[in-house]
C-alpha positions as CSV (number, residue, x, y, z in Angstrom):
1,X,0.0,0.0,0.0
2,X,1.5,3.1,-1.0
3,X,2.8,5.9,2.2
4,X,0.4,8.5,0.5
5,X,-2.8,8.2,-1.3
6,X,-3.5,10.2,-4.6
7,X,-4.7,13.6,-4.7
8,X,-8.3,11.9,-5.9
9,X,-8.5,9.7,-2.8
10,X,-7.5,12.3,-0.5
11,X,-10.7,14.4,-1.6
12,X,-12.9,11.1,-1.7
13,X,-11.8,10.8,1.9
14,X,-11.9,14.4,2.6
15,X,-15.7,14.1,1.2
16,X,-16.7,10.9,3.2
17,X,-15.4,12.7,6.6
18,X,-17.4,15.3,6.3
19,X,-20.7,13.2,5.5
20,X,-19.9,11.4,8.8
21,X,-19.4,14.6,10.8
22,X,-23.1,15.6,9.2
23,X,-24.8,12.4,9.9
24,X,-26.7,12.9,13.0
25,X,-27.6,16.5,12.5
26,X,-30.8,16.8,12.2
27,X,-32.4,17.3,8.6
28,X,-33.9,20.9,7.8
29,X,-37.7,21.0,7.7
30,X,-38.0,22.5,4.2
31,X,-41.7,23.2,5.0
32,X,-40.7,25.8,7.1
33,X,-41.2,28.8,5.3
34,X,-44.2,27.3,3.4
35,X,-47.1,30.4,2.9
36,X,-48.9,28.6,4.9
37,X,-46.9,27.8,8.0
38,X,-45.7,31.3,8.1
39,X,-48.7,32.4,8.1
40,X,-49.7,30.3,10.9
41,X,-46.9,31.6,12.6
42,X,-48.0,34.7,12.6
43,X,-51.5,34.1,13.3
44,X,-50.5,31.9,16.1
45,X,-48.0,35.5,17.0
46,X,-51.3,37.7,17.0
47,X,-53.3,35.8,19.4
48,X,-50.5,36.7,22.3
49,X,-51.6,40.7,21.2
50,X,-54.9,40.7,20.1
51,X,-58.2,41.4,22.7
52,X,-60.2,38.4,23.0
53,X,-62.9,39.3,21.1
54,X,-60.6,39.7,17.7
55,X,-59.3,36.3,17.9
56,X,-61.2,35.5,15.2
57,X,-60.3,37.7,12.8
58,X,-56.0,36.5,13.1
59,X,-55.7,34.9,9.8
60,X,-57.0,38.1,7.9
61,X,-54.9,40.4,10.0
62,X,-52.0,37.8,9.5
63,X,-52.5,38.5,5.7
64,X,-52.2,42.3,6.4
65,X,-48.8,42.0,7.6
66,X,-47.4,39.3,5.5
67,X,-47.9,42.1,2.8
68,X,-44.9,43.8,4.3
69,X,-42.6,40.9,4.1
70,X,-42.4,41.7,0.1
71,X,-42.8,45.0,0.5
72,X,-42.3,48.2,2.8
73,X,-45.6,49.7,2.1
74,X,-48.8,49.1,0.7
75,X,-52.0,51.6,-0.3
76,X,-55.4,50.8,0.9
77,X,-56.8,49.3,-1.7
78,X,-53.9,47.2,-1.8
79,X,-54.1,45.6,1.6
80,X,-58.1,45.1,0.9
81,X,-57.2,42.9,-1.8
82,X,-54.9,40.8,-0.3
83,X,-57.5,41.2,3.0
84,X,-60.8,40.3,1.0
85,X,-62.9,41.8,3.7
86,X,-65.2,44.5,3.0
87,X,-63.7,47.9,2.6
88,X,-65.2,49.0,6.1
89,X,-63.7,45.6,7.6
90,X,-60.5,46.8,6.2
91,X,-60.8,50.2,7.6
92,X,-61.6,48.6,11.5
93,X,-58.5,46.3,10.7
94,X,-55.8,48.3,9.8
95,X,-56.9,50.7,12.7
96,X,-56.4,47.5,15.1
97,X,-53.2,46.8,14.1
98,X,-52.3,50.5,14.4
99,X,-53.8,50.2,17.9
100,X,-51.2,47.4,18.6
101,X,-48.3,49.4,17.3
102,X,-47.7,46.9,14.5
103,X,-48.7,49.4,11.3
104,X,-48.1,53.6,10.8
105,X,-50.2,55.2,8.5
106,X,-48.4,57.9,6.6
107,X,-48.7,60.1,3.4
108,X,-46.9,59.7,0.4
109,X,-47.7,61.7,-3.2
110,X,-51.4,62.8,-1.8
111,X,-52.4,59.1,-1.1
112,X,-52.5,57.2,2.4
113,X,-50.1,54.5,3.0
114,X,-49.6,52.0,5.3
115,X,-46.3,50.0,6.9
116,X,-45.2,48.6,9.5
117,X,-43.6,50.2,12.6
118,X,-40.0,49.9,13.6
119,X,-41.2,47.5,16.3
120,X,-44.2,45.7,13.7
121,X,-41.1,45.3,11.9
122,X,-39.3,43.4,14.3
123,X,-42.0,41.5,15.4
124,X,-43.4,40.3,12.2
125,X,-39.7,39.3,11.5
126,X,-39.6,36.9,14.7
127,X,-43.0,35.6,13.8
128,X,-42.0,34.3,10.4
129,X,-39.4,32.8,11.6
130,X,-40.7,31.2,14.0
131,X,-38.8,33.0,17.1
132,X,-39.6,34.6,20.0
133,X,-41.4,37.7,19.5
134,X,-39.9,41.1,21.3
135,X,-41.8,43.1,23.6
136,X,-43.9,45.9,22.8
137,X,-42.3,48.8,23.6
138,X,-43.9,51.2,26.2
């Protein structure tokens, strides 16, 4: 058997090592960031915020904020599309999550806009990933 092994073994070996270091580490969950686990995730975020009487409405408002993961702000008529409540449902909505401290309403060109706060920001970032969610600031 030769002292030294050719540079092709060396990187067959080099290869094999590191599968065996890998073997027990657990497999990543590739469903993870599925639409619909994150979104669950952050429904499952809102209930910790939301009164008890609005538990029911956590999956629409959980669309409201997933709009800002793609994008920093969003129009009314945008986020009642993506809600697809009634535009008065929309109105009591947004207001909710501006009561929360999660969305800022601001004006832009002549036109209202909507997007998260520097804390909704953080937050919805924890609840898509899965993490703990900071506190509300006081």
């Amino acid at each position: 058997m030769p002292a030294t092994l050719p540079r092709a073994s060396e990187e067959l070996i080099t290869g094999f090592a590191e599968r065996v270091a890998r073997r027990d580490e657990p497999r990543p969950d590739l469903t993870f960031f599925s639409p619909e686990r994150v979104a669950d995730r952050v429904a499952g975020a809102l209930e910790a915020l939301l009164p008890r009487g609005r538990q029911h409405r956590r999956a629409t408002l959980a669309r409201l904020c997933l709009v800002f993961v793609g994008q920093p702000a969003a129009t009314v008529g945008e986020l009642d599309a993506v809600s697809g409540v009634h535009p008065q449902t929309g109105s009591r909505l947004r207001a909710l999550l501006q009561a929360l401290g999660l969305l800022e309403a601001r004006r832009v060109a002549g036109r209202r806009e909507f997007g998260l706060s520097r804390w909704g920001e953080d937050w919805l970032l924890a609840a898509v990933r899965g993490e703990v969610a900071p506190a509300r600031p006081s």
